[in-house]
N, C-alpha and C positions, 0 to 999 in steps of 0.2 A: 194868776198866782194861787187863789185859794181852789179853785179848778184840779191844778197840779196838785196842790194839799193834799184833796179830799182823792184823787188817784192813787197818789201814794198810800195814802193811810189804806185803800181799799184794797190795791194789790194786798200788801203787808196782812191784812184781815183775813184777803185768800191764803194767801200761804201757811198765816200759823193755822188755820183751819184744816187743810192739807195736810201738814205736822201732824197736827194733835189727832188725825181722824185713822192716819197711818198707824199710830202708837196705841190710838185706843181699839183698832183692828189687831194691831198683835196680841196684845194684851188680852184681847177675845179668845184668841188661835191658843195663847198658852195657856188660858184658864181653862177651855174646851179639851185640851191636849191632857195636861197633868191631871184634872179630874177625874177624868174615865179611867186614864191610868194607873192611876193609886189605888183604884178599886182593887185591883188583883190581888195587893196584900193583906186583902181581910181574910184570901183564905192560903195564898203562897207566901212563904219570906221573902224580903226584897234579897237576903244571902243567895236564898236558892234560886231566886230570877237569874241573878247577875253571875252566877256561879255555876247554872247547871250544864249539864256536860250534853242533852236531850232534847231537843223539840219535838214532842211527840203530842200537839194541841185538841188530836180529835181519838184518842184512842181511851180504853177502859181506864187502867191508871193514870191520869194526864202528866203531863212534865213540858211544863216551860221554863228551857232552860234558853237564857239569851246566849249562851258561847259558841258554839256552833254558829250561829249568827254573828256574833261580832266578830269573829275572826274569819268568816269567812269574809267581810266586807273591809275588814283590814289588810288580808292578804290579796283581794285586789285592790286594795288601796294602792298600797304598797309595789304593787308591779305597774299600775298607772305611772307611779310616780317613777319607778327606776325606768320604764322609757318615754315619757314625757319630757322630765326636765331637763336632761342632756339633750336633745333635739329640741327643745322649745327654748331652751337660752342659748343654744348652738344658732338657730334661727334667726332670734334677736339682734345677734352681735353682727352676723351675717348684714342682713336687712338693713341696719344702724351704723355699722363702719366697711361694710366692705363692696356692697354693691351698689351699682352705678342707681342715683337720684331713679333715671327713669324705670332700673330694674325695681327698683325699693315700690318704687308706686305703682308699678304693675301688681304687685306680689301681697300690698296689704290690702287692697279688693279681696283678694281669694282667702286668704287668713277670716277676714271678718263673715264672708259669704260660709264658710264650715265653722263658724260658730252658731250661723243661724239653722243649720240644719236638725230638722225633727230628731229626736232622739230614736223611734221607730226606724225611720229609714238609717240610721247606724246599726243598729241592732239588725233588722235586713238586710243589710251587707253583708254584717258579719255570722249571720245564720246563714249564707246562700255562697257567702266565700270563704271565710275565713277559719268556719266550726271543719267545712272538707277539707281545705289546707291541713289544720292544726292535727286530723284524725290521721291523715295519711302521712304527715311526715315522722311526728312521736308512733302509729303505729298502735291505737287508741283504740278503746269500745266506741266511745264517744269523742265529738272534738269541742262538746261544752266544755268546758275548762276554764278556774279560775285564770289561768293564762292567756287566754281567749278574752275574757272581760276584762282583763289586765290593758291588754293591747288597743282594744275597743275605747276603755274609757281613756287611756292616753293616749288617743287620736281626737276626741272630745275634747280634754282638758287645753289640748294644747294651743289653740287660738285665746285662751286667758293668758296662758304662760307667754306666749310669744307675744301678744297685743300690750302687754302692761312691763315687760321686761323691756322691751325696746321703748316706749316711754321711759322707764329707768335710766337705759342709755345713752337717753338722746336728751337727757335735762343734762346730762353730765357738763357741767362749763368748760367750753372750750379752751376756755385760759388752761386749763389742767393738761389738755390734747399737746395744747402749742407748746408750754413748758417744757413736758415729758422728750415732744419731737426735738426741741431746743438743746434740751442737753446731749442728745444723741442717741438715744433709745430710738428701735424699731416699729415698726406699725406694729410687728405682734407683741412686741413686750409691752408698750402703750398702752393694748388694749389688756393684755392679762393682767398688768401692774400697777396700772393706774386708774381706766375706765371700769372695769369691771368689779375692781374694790369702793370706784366712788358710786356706785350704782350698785352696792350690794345689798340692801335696804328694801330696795325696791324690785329687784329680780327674789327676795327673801318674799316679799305679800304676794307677788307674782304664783309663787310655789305655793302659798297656803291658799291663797284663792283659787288655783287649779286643783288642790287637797279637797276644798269643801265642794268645788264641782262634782268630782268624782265622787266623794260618798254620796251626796246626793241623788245620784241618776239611778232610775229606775227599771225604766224599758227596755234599754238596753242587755243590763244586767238577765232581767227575764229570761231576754231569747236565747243567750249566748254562754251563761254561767250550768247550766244545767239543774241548779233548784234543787241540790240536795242539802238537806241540811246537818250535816254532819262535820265534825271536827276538821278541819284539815292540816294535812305534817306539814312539816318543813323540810326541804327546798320541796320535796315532790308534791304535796299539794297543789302548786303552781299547773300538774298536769290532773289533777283529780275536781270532780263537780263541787262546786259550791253553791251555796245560797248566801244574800245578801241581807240583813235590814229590810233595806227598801223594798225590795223583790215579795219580802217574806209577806208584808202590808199587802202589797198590789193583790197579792197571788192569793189571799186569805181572806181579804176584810170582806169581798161580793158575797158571799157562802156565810159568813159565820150567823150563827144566831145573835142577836140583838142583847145586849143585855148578859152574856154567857160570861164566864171567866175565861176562853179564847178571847172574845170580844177586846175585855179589857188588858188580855194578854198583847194583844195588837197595838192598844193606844199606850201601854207600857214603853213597848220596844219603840213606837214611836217619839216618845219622850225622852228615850237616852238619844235619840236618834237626834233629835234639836237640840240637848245639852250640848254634842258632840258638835255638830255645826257650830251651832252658837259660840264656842269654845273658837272654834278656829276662826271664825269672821275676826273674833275681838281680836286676837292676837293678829290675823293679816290687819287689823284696822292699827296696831297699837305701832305696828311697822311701817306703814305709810305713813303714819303721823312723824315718824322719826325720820323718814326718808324726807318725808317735805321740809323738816326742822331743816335738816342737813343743805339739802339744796339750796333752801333761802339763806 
């Protein structure tokens, strides 16, 4: 009996230890992060960071401007998202009401197997297939293209979207199935009318957790976006070079001098760069919580 006690209390010791070692490691990350960052405003405005139109970090008059960056990792956000989440809830539904048990279990093997793939070997794909596709069909100087990255990272996202939406789906209580069929409704209006409103919750964190996938990635971005850091239009952007965030980090921090206002221009943009994450985990978290409400 007190053997058992003294277990439990022990496990219980490990875990909050675990907790607290987690939080106090973040907590490290984001005082190391915002620190360096703030520096840059002793001699830029935070206006002019968040508002300049320029990245121009190594030249005579310097200008760090984060727009160009932010929009360019928004407009491949953004094309992530318009071909991901219609094929990755298109999927789900697939997987979770329409194909045979034995197909379904063939097919989430390979789902989870392309989530574990390196980032790198995406990004080599898509430098080796997808940059000569994109050049020869648009007819391009280059086939780096935020379009290109777009495609890329919603071929990435989409084993989030598809792994956590078909959970959404597949909690849906069957009593809701049997009812719908009961009253005379079809398998497809079923699933448009009544599974996929009861499961909207959860195909909703599905999407912002594939949203914080996609800004996050790096490597990919590098090989396949083209690294220019300049404004990009609207719609045509979509076939012009962009740089990212993330990319801008990789691609700058090995070089920079230690200690420069570059330097701290890096651990800046890094810091909108986890507000921005951080932003979306909470809201995908604030939506699982209400999906779970719902289903219990």
């Amino acid at each position: 009996m007190f053997n058992r006690i003294y277990k439990e209390k022990g496990i219980e010791s490990v875990l909050f230890f675990v907790s607290t070692l987690t939080v106090a490691v973040l907590f490290l990350i984001c005082l190391f992060l915002f620190r360096d960052g703030i520096l840059l405003f002793k001699e830029t405005s935070l206006l002019d960071f968040l508002t300049g139109r320029f990245w121009y970090p190594t030249s005579v008059n310097k200008q760090f401007g984060l727009l160009p960056l932010f929009l360019g990792s928004l407009l491949v956000t953004a094309g992530a998202i318009l071909f991901s989440v219609p094929l990755g809830i298109a999927s789900a539904i697939y997987i979770s009401e329409i194909a045979h048990p034995k197909v379904a279990d063939f097919l989430k093997p390979f789902i989870e197997i392309l989530a574990g793939i390196p980032s790198v070997v995406f990004g080599f794909f898509g430098l080796v297939v997808l940059v000569p596709f994109m050049q020869n069909t648009f007819n391009l100087p280059t086939g780096q293209t935020a379009l290109t990255g777009s495609i890329m990272l919603g071929i990435m996202a989409l084993p989030t979207i598809v792994t956590i939406s078909e959970d959404a789906i597949s909690s849906v209580p069957s009593t809701l199935r049997q009812g719908s069929l009961a009253l005379g409704a079809t398998r497809w209006q079923t699933i448009y009318k009544v599974i996929i409103p009861a499961a909207l919750s959860g195909i909703s964190a599905a999407v912002m957790l594939g949203v914080g996938r996609a800004i996050g990635e790096t490597m990919t971005l590098m090989m396949v976006t083209g690294n220019a850091a300049i404004i990009p239009s609207f719609p045509g952007g979509f076939l012009d070079p962009v740089r990212t965030m993330t990319a801008t980090i990789a691609l700058e921090m090995g070089e920079v001098p230690q200690g420069s206002d570059h330097f701290y221009a890096l651990f800046a943009v890094g810091s909108v760069l986890f507000i921005i994450t951080f932003l979306i985990n909470l809201i995908a978290d604030s939506i699982k919580k209400k999906y779970r409400f719902k289903v219990d």
